[in-house]
C-alpha positions as CSV (number, residue, x, y, z in Angstrom):
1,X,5.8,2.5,33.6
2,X,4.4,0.7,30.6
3,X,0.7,0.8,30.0
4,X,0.8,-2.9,29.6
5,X,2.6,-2.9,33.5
6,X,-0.7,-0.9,34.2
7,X,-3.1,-3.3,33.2
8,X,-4.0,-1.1,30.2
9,X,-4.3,-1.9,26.8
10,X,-1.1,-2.4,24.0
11,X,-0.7,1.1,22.6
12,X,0.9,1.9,19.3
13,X,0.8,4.8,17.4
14,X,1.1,5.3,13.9
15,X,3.4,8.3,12.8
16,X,4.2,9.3,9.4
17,X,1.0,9.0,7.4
18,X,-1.4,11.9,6.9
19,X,-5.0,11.7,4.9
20,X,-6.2,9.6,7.1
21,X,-8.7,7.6,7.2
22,X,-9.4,9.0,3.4
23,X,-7.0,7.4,0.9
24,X,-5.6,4.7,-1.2
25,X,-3.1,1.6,-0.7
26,X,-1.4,3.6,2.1
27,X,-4.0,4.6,3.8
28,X,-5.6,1.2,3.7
29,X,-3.0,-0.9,4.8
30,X,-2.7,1.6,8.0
31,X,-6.5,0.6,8.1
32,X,-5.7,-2.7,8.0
33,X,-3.1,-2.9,10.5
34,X,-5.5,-1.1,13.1
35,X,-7.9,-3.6,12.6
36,X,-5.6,-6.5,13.2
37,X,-4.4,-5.0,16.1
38,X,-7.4,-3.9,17.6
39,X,-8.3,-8.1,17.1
40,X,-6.2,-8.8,19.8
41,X,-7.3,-6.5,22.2
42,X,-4.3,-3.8,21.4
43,X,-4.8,0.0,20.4
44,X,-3.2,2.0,17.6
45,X,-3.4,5.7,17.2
46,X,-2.9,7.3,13.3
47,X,-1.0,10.7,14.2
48,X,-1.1,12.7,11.0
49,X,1.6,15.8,11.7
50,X,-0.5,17.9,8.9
51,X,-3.4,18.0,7.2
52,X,-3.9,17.3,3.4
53,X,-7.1,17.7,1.8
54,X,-7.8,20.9,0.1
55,X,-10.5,23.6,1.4
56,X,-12.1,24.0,-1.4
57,X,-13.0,20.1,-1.4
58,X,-14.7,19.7,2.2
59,X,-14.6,16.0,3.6
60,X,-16.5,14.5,6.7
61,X,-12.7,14.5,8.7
62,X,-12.8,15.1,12.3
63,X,-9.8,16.8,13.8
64,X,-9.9,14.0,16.2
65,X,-11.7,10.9,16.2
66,X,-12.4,7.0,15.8
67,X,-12.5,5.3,12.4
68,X,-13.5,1.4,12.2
69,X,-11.9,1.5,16.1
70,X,-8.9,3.1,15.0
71,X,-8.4,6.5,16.8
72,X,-6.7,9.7,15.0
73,X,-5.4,13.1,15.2
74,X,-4.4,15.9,13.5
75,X,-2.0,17.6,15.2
76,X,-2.0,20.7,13.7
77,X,-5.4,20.8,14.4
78,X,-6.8,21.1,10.6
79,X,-7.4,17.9,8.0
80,X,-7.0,20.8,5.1
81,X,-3.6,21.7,3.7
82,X,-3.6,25.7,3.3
83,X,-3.5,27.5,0.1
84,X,-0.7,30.3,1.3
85,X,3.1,29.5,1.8
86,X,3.0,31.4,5.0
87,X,-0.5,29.7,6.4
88,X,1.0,26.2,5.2
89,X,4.1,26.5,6.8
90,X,2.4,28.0,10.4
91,X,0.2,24.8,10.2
92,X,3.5,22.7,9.4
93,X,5.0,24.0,12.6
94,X,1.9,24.0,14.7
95,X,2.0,20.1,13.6
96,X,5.9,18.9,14.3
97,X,5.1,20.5,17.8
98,X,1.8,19.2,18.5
99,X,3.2,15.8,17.5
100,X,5.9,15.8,19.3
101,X,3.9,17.3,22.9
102,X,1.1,14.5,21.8
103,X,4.0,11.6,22.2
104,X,5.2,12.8,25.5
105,X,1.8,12.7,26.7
106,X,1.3,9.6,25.9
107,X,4.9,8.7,27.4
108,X,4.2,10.4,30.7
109,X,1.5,8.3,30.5
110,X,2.5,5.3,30.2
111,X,0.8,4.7,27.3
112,X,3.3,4.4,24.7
113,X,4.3,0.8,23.8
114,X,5.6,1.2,20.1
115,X,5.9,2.7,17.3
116,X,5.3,1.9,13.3
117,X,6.7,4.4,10.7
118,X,5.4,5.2,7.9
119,X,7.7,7.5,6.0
120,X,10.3,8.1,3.7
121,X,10.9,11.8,4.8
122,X,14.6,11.5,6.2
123,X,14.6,14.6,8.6
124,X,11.3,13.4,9.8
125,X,12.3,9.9,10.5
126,X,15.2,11.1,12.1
127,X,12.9,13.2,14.0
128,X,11.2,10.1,15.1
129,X,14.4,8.7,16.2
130,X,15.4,11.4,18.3
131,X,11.3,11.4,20.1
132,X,12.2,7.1,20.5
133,X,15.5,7.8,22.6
134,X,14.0,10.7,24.3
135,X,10.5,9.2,25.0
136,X,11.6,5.5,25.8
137,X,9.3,3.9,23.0
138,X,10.7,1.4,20.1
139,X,9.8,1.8,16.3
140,X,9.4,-0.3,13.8
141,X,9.7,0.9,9.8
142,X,7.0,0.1,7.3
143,X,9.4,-0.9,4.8
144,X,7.6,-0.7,1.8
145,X,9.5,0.4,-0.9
146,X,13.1,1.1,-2.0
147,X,12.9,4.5,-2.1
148,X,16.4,5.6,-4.1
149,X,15.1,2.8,-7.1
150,X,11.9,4.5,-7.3
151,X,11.8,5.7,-11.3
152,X,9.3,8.7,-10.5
153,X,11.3,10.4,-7.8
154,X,14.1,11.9,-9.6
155,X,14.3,15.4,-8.6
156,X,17.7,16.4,-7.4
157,X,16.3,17.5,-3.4
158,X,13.8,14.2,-3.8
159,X,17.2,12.0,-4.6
160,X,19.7,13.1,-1.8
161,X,16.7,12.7,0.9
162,X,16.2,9.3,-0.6
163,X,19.7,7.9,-0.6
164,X,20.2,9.4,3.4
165,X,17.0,7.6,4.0
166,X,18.2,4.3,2.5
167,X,21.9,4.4,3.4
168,X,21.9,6.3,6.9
169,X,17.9,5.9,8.6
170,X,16.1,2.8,7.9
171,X,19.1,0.4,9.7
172,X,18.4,3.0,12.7
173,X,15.3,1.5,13.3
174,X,14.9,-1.1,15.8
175,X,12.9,-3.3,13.8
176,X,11.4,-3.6,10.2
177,X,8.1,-4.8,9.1
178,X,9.4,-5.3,5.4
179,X,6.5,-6.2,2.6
180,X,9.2,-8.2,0.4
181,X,12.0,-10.7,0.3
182,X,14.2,-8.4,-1.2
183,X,13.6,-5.5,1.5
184,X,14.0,-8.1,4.3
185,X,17.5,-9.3,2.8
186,X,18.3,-5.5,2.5
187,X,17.3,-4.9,6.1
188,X,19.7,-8.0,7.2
189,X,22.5,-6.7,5.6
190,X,22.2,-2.7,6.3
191,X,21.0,-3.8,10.5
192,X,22.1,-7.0,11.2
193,X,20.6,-9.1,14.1
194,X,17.4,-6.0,14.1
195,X,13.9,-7.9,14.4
196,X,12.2,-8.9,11.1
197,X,8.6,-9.3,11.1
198,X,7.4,-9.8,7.1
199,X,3.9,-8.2,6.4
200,X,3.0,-9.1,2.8
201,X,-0.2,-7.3,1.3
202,X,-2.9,-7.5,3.3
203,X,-6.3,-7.4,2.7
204,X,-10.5,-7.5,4.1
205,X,-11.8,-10.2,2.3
206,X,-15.1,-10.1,3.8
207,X,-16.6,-6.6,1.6
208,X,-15.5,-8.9,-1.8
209,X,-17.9,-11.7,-0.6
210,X,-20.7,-10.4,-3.2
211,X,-22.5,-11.8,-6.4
212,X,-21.2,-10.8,-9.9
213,X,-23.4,-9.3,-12.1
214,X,-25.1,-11.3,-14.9
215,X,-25.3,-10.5,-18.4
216,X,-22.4,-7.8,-18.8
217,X,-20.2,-6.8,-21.3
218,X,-16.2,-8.8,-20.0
219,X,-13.1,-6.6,-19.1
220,X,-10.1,-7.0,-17.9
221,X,-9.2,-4.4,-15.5
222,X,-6.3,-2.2,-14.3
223,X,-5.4,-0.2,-11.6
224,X,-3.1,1.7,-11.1
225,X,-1.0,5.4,-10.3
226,X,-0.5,7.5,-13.7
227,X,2.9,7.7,-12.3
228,X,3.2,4.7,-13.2
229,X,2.9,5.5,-16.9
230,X,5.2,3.1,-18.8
231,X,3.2,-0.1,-17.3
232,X,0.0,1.8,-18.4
233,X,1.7,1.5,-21.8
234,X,2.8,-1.9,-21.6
235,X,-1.2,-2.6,-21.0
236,X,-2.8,-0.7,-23.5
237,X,0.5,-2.9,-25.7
238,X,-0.4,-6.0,-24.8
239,X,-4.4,-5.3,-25.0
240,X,-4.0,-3.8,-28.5
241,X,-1.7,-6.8,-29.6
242,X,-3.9,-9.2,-27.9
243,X,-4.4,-12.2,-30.9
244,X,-7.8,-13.1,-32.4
245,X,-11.0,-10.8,-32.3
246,X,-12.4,-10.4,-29.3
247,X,-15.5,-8.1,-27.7
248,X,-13.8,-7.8,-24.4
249,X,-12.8,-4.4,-23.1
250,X,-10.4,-2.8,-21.2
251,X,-10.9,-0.8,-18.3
252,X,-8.3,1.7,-16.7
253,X,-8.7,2.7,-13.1
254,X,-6.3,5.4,-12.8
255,X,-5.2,7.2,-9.4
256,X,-3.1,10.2,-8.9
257,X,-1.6,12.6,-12.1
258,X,-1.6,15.8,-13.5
259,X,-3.9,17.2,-16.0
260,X,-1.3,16.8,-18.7
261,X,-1.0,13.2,-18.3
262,X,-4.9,12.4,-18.1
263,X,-4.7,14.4,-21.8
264,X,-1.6,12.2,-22.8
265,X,-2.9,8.7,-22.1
266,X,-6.6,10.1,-24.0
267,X,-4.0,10.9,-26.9
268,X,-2.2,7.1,-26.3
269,X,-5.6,5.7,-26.5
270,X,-6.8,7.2,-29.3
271,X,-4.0,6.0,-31.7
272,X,-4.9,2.4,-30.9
273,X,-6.8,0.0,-32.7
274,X,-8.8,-1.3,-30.2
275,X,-9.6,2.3,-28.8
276,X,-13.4,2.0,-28.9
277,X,-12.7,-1.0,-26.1
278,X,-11.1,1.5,-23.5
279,X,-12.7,3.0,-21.2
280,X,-10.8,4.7,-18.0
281,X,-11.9,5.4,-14.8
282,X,-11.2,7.7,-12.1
283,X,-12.1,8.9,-8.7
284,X,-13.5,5.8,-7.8
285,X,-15.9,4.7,-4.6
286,X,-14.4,1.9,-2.5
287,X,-17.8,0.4,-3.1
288,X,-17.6,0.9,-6.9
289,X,-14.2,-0.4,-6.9
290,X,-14.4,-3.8,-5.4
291,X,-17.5,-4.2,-7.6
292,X,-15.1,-3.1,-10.6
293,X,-12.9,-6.3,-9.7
294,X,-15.8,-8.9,-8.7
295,X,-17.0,-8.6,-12.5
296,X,-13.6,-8.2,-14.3
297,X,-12.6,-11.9,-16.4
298,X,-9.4,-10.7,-15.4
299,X,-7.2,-8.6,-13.2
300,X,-4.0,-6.8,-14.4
301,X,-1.1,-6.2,-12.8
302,X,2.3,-6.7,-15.1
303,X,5.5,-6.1,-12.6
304,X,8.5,-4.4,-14.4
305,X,12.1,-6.5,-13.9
306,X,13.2,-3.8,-12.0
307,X,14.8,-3.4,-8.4
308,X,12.1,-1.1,-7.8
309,X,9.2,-3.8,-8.7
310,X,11.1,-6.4,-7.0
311,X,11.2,-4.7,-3.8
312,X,7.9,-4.0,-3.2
313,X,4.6,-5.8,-3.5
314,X,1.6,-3.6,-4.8
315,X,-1.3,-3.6,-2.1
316,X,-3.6,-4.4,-4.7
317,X,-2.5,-7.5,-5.4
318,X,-4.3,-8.6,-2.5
319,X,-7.4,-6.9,-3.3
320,X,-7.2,-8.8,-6.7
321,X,-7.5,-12.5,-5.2
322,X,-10.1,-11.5,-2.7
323,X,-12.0,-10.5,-6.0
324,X,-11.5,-14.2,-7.1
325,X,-10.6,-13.5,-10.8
326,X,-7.1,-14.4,-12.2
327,X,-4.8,-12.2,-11.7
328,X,-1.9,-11.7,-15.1
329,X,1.2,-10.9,-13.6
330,X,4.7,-11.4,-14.6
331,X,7.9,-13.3,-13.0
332,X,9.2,-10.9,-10.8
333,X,9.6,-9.9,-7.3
334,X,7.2,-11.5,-5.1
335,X,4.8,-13.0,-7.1
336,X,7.0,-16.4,-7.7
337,X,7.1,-16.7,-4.0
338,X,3.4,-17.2,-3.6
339,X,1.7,-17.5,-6.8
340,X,2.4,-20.2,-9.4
341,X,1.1,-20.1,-13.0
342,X,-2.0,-21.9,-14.1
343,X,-2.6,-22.5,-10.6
344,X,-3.1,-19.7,-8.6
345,X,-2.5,-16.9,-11.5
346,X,-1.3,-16.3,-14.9
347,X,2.4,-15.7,-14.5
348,X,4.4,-14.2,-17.3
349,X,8.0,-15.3,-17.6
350,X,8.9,-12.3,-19.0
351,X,8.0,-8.3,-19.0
352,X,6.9,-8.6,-23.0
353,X,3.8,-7.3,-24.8
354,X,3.3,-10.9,-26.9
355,X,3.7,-13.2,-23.9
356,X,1.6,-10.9,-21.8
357,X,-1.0,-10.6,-24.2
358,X,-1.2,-14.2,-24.6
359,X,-2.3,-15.0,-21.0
360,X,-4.7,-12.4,-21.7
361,X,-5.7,-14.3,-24.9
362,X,-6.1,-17.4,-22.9
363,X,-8.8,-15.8,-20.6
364,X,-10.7,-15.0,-23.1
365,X,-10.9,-18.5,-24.5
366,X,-10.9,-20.4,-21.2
367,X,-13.3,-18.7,-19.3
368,X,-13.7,-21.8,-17.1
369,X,-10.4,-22.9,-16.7
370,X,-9.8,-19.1,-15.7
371,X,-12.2,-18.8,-13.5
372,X,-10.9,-22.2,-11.4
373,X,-7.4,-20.1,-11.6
374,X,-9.0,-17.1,-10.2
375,X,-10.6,-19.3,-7.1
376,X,-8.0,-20.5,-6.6
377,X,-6.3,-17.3,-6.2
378,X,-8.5,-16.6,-3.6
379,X,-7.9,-19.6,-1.5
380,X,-4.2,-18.5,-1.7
381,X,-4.8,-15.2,-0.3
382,X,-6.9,-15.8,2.4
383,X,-4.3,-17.8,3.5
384,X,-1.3,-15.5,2.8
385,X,-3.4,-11.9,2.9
386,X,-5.7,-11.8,5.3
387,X,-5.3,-9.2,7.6
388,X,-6.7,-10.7,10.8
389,X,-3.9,-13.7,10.4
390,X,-1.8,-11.0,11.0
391,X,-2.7,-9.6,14.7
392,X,-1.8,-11.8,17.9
393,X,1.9,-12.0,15.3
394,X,2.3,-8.3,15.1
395,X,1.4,-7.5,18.7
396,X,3.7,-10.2,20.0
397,X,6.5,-8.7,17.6
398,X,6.1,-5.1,18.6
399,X,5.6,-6.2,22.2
400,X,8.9,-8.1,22.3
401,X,11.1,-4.7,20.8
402,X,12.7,-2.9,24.0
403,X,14.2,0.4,22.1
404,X,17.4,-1.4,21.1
405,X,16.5,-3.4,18.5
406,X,16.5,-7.0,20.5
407,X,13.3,-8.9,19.8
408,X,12.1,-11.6,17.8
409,X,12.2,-12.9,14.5
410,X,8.7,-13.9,12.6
């Protein structure tokens, strides 16, 4: 028996993510959809299989516990990842197992409503699958990305699980909870007549509600993944190339890379003529990062005309308008189905240095005009991005799935 038969609360776990509740753009949309949820009255439990921070690091990450109202566990009862093959793989094991014994408690229960994934792994979706059919409970796939047009994931192992997870797993689900257009069309044809329940970017508004600083020197800012190199690149391009003279500066907030690539884009900078005005940050406070954004004249985010940018819709995007700055974009993807240029952002045509750099150009020298842009921005994601709009929708979707994939449309 269902715990909603019982009385009990609307349960849904999370499976697939691990970090959390430490972490970036994953880790805060899974924030994010807890929240919304737990707005309507529902539950959702974060199962991470493994643990991921390192020992030598320590964080304040309970095995088990509560974050913003959002209950988690770590099944393989450590947050740390294991230096050791042998240790890391013990852990591994001690995690599939717990996860799985964790589920069928919660089945036995009758506390098990649903299911959102969070994964590209194809044997551990698949794994997922097989605990739905067994366990009784229907799942829904995050469907964030294309995963085979991804440009950084091009190791041979990395490839095959990525095509089986495109082409055999994701129309297995029994629902999708796409971010774009393009991944909702894909989801139509691959599993046709599966529920569809689009979840753009989503964002907390409220923590950006906060004065701007008077006096300081103006940016534009970036951020970004160093995996994301070449649009780094295409930044520091349009930046350098930007007409006129100008005191503004250029700020880099950088996530994720190697050593190697932290050295490279220091060398990249260094051969520019504007390389005095660059300044890049990293391992950056939450708190430090929405102030980063509140005081930016504008807000970067230049999407490539590729399959892979058109598919998916970076998280912060939404962070961006709840900063209320412009936001310089290009023509691709999703931005032409909510934003439109000189309106609600600065908008591109095309993925070129010398266009781009002239909608930077025009910040500079329309700081008012801008500004109105960037406000306006932010009326357009509070009524597209807000997470709580997204709640009593996403409850009623996952509560209408029965494990076959017949439910509603939203």
């Amino acid at each position: 028996m269902k715990n909603q038969e019982k009385g009990g609360k609307f349960h849904v776990v999370y499976l697939g993510e691990s970090g959390f509740p430490i972490g970036l753009a994953a880790i805060q949309k899974t924030i994010l959809l807890g929240k919304a949820l737990r707005t309507t009255g529902a539950r959702m439990t974060v199962i991470n299989r493994k643990g991921k921070f390192k020992p030598d690091q320590p964080v304040k990450v309970d095995v088990e516990g509560d974050y913003e109202g959002i209950h988690y566990v770590y099944t393989s009862g450590s947050v740390y990842k294991p230096k050791g093959f042998f240790n890391r793989n013990i852990l591994k094991l001690k995690g599939i197992i717990g996860e799985y014994q964790y589920l069928r408690r919660l089945a036995k229960n009758g506390d098990l409503d649903a299911g959102i994934i969070s994964c590209r792994d194809f044997i551990q979706v698949l794994l997922y699958r097989l605990y739905s059919f067994m366990l009784g409970f229907p799942i829904a796939l995050l469907y964030v990305e294309f995963a085979s047009a991804m440009q950084h994931r091009q190791a041979l192992l990395t490839r095959i699980n990525d095509y089986l997870f495109d082409n055999l797993m994701v129309k297995r689900m029994d629902a999708a909870l796409p971010i774009s257009e393009l991944l909702a069309d894909n989801f139509r044809k691959v599993a046709p007549g599966k529920p569809i329940f689009k979840i753009p970017v989503i964002c907390d508004f409220k923590p950006f509600e906060q004065p701007r600083r008077e006096g300081q020197e103006p940016y534009f800012l970036y951020c970004g993944a160093l995996d994301y190199k070449e649009v780094v690149d295409f930044i520091l391009d349009s930046f350098d190339n930007m007409p006129g003279q100008s005191d503004t500066k250029l700020h880099l907030l950088v996530s994720g890379g190697k050593k190697s690539q932290y050295e490279q884009l220091d060398a990249d900078i260094r051969k520019m003529k504007k390389a005095d005005k660059v300044r890049v940050f990293s391992n950056v406070p939450y708190s430090e990062l929405i102030d980063l954004y509140v005081n930016a004249i504008g807000l970067l985010i230049p999407l490539r005309p590729t399959l892979q940018d058109a598919a998916r819709f970076p998280h912060k995007i939404g962070e961006y308008t709840a900063a209320a700055n412009p936001i310089i974009t290009t023509r691709v993807g999703e931005v032409p189905h909510y934003f439109e240029d000189g309106k609600t952002a600065l908008i591109s045509d095309n993925y070129d240095v010398a266009e781009y750099a002239a909608k930077m150009k025009f910040v500079v020298d329309h700081p008012g005009e801008a500004a109105r842009i960037g406000e306006q921005g932010r009326e357009l994601g509070l009524r597209e991005f807000n997470y709580i709009n997204y709640g009593p929708r996403l409850k009623s979707f996952l509560g209408g799935l029965n494990g076959n994939g017949n439910g509603k449309h939203v």
